[in-house]
N, C-alpha and C positions, 0 to 999 in steps of 0.2 A: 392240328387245328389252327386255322387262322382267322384272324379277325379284322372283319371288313373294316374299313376306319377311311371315315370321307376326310382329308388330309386338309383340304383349303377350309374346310368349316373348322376343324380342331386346329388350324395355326390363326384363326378370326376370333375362336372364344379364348384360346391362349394371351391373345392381343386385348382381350377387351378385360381382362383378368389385371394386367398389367397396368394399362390406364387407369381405369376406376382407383386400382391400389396407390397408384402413385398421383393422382387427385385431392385422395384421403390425406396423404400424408400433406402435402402442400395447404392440403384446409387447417389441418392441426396446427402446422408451423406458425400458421398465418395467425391465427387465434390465440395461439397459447402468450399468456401476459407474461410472459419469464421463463427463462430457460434454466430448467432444476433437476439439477443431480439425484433429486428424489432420496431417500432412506437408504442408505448403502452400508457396508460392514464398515465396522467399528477404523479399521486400519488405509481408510480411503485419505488423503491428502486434499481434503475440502479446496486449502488455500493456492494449491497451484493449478489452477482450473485453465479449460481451454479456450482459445480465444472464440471458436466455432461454437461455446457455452454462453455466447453474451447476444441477448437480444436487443438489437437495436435499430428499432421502432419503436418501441413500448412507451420509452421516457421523453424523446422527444416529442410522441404524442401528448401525451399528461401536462407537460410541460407547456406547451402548445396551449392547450384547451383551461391552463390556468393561466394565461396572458403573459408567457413568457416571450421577452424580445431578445433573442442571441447576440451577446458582443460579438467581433468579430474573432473570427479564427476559436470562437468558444469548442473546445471538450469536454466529457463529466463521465465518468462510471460511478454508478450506484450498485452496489451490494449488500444483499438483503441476508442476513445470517439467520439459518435457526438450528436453535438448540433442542434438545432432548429435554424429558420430562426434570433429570434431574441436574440438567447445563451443564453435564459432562464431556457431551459429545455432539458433533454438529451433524446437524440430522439433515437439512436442507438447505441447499441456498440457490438464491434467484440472482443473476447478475444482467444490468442494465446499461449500455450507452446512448451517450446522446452522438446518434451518428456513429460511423468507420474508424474515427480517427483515437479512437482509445487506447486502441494496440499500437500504434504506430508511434513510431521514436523520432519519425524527422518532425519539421512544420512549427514545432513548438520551442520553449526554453525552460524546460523544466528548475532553473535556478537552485534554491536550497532545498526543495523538498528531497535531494539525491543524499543529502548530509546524512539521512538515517541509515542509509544503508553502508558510508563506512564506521558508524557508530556503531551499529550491529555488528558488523565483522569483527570491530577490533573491541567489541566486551568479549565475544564469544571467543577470539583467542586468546586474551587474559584468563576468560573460564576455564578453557582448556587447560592452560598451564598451572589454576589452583589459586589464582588471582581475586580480590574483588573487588567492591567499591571503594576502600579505605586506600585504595593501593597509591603509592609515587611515580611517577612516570619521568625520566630525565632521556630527553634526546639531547644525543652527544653529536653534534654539528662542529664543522670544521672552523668555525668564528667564534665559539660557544656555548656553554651548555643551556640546556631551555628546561627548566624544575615546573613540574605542574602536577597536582593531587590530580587524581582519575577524576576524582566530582564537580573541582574548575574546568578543568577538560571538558566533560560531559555537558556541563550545563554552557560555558561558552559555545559551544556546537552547535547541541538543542534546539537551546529555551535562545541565546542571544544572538544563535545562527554564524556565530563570525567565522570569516572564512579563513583564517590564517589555522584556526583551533580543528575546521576541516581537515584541512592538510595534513595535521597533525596525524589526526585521527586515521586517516590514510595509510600514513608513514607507519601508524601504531599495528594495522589491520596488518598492514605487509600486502604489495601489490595482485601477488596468486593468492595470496588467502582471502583476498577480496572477490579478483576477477578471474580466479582460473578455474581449468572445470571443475574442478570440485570445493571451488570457495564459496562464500556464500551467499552468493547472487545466483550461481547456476544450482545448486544445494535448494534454493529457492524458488527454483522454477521459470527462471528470469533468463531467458538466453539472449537477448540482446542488449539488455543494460548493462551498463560500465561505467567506470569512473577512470579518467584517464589525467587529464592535467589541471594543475594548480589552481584555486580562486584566488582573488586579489595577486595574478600573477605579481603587478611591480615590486610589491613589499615584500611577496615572499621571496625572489630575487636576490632582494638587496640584502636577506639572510643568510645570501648561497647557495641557494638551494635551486634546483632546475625546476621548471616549469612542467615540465614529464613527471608524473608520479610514482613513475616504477621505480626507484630507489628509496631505502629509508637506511637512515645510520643508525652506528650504533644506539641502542636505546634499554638502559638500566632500568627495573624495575624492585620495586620493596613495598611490601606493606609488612602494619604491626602485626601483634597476636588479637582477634576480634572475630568473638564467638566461632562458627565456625571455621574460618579462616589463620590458618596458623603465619607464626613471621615467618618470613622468607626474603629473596634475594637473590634476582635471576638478570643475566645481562642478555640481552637478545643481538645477535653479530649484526653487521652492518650486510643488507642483502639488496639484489635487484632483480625486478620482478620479470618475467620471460612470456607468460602470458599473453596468449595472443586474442585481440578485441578485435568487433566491425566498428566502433565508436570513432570516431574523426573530432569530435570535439571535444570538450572539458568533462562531460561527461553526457551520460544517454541509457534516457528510460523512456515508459510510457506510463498510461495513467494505467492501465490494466498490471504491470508491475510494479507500479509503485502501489496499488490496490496489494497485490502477492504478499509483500512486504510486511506492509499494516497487520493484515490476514493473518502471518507468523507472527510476530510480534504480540496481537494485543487477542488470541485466541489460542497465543501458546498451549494449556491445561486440555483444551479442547482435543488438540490434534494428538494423533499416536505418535510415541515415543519417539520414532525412528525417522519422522519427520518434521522434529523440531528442531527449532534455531536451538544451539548448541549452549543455551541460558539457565540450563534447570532442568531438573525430571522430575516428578512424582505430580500428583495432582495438584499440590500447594505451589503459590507463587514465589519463586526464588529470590534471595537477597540480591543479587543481579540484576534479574529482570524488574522487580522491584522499581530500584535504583535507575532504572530507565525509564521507566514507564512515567517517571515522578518528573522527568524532565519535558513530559508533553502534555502534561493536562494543566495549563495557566496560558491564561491570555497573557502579551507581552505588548500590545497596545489596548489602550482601552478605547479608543476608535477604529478596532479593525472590525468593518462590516461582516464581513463571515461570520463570523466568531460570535459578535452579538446576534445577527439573526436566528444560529442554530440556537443558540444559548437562549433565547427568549420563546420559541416554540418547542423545546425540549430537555429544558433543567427549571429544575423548579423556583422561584425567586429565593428560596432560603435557602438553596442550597448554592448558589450561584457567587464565585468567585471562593469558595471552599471547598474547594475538592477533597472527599479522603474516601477510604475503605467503605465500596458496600451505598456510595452516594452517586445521584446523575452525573454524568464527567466526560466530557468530549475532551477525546486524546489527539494532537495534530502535529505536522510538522508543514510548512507554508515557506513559501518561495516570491522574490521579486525580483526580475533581475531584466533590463534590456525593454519594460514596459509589458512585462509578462506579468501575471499574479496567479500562482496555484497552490494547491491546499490538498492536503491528505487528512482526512479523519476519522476518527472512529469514536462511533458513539455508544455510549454504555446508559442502557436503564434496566437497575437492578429488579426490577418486577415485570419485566417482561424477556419471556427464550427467545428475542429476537432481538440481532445488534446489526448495525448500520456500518459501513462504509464509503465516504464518498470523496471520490478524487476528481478534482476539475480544474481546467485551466482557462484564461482567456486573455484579449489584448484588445486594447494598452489600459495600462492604470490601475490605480489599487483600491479601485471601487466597481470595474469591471464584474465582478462575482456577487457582488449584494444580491441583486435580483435574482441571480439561480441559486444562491443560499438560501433566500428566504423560501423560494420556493419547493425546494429538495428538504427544508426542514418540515413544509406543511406536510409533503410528500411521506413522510416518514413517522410524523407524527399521529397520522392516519392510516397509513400503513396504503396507500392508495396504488401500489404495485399491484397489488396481486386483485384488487377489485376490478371485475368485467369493462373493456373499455363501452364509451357513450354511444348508444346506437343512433343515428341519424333518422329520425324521423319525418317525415312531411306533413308540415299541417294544412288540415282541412282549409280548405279553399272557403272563406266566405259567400252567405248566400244573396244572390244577385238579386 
């Protein structure tokens, strides 16, 4: 038995099958206010998302329609986190730029906001080895030795940003356990950031040391007996890193991994086991991670514009300039360098399952950001992502 079958009419309804379907899908794209991973198993890696995950129209729209004027060469990603019923697990997230240029490493000068990521490295390999905040750090250098407690260390980094205590920190991480495959940048989800050579080259120079970061010396460590942490006394060899980077300059991120970054760092508890920064396990927050988290939440000028505008549309006035456990507290790390000003943050309020991210840069100056901070905190403090954008209407014409 065969069946008659008019072939030009069934490859026309074939064809019309096609179209309509892929219409559908470009109406959806076009509409949808944020692009969300939606409800997924428990073991999904929230924070290393894709870059084809970030819609960007959304925020320059809003942005736009709330009288925002773009500095030049301005970027911004917004990331919207939500939590589960009981903030154990990150249930959704929406991620937003303004424009293309979020993912992208060239065009910008990301300055100190790169600091966190060999801060990260080099706790995580002291964690590794059974190390912890209380610990001594002595680089043994060819002119002489350099004695620094992990928590001068950390906080010159940080909170005071200096760049020589970078370097340090660098040398401390060890150059592949920073940038090689499996250090913890790409561990991260970060395939094109790197950290490659020196800040404040001249000075650090004049300590003998190369400008190239891939070497560290010898470098002793000790801490005492403190609670968990028993004494100990480990010398780490003199190593050079092999590592191979696309980075060409001192170093090289984007606002979308340095978004990554944050993501690990201040949602640690959140993410499953096996893809956390190497700080802690169990649901509670670790002595570690503690100890760093405590180095991002204080402002360090008390006229830096960001800082106060997030902090006036989203901590409460008594709670404001006191940060502790369980209170409103914007966590940052912020960069100036060459007339650049950029800023990584995350925002915590404790009675609501949803926390903020938002990384932005722009040029020149370090008032450049006010107006898209102020703005990005209304944004957040409303929650005005995920509300329907403004329909254009036409009004009635007057009558003649």
């Amino acid at each position: 038995m065969t069946l008659d079958v008019n072939k030009p009419r069934l490859l026309n309804h074939i064809q019309r099958i096609i179209v309509v379907g892929f219409l559908s899908l470009v109406v959806l794209l076009t509409w949808t206010p944020g692009i969300s991973y939606g409800r997924q198993p428990s073991q999904r890696n929230f924070c290393n998302w894709s870059d084809r995950s970030i819609n960007t129209t959304r925020l320059p729209q809003l942005m736009k329609e709330m009288g925002f004027k773009p500095p030049a060469r301005f970027r911004a990603l917004l990331v919207r986190v939500e939590l589960d019923r009981k903030a154990n697990l990150i249930s959704k997230m929406n991620l937003y730029a303004y424009g293309t240029s979020a993912t992208r490493v060239d065009g910008w000068n990301p300055a100190s906001t790169i600091k966190l990521y060999a801060a990260v490295s080099a706790l995580e390999r002291l964690n590794e080895l059974g190390y912890g905040p209380k610990t001594t750090v002595t680089f043994h250098y060819p002119r002489g030795d350099k004695k620094i407690s992990l928590q001068k260390l950390l906080e010159e980094d940080l909170h005071k940003s200096d760049n020589i205590a970078h370097n340090r920190m660098v040398q401390l991480a060890g150059f592949d356990y920073l940038n090689g495959p499996r250090g913890t940048l790409r561990r991260a989800g970060m395939r094109d950031s790197a950290i490659l050579r020196a800040y404040a080259q001249s000075q650090w120079e004049a300590e003998g040391n190369s400008k190239i970061l891939r070497a560290s010396p010898r470098i002793t460590l000790q801490q005492p007996k403190s609670g968990r942490y028993s004494a100990k006394k480990n010398v780490l060899p003199e190593s050079t890193g092999t590592a191979k980077v696309k980075c060409q300059s001192a170093a090289c991120t984007s606002l979308s991994d340095l978004g990554k970054m944050m993501c690990h760092l201040m949602l640690h508890e959140q993410l499953p086991q096996r893809h956390r920064l190497k700080l802690g396990t169990g649901p509670n927050q670790s002595p570690m991670l503690a100890f760093f988290r405590q180095r991002l939440n204080r402002v360090r000028d008390a006229n830096d514009g960001v800082w106060l505008a997030l902090e006036r549309h989203l901590i409460p006035k008594s709670q404001r300039g006191q940060p502790s456990k369980g209170s409103y507290q914007l966590f940052r790390k912020a960069g100036f360098s060459q007339d650049w000003l950029s800023d990584n943050i995350y925002v915590y309020q404790p009675h609501s399952k949803v926390r903020w991210i938002v990384v932005m840069a722009a040029y020149p100056g370090r008032k450049s950001l006010d107006q898209a901070a102020d703005i990005i905190a209304r944004i957040i403090k409303d929650d005005l992502v995920l509300k329907s954008p403004k329909k254009r209407t036409n009004s009635p014409k007057k009558a003649q």
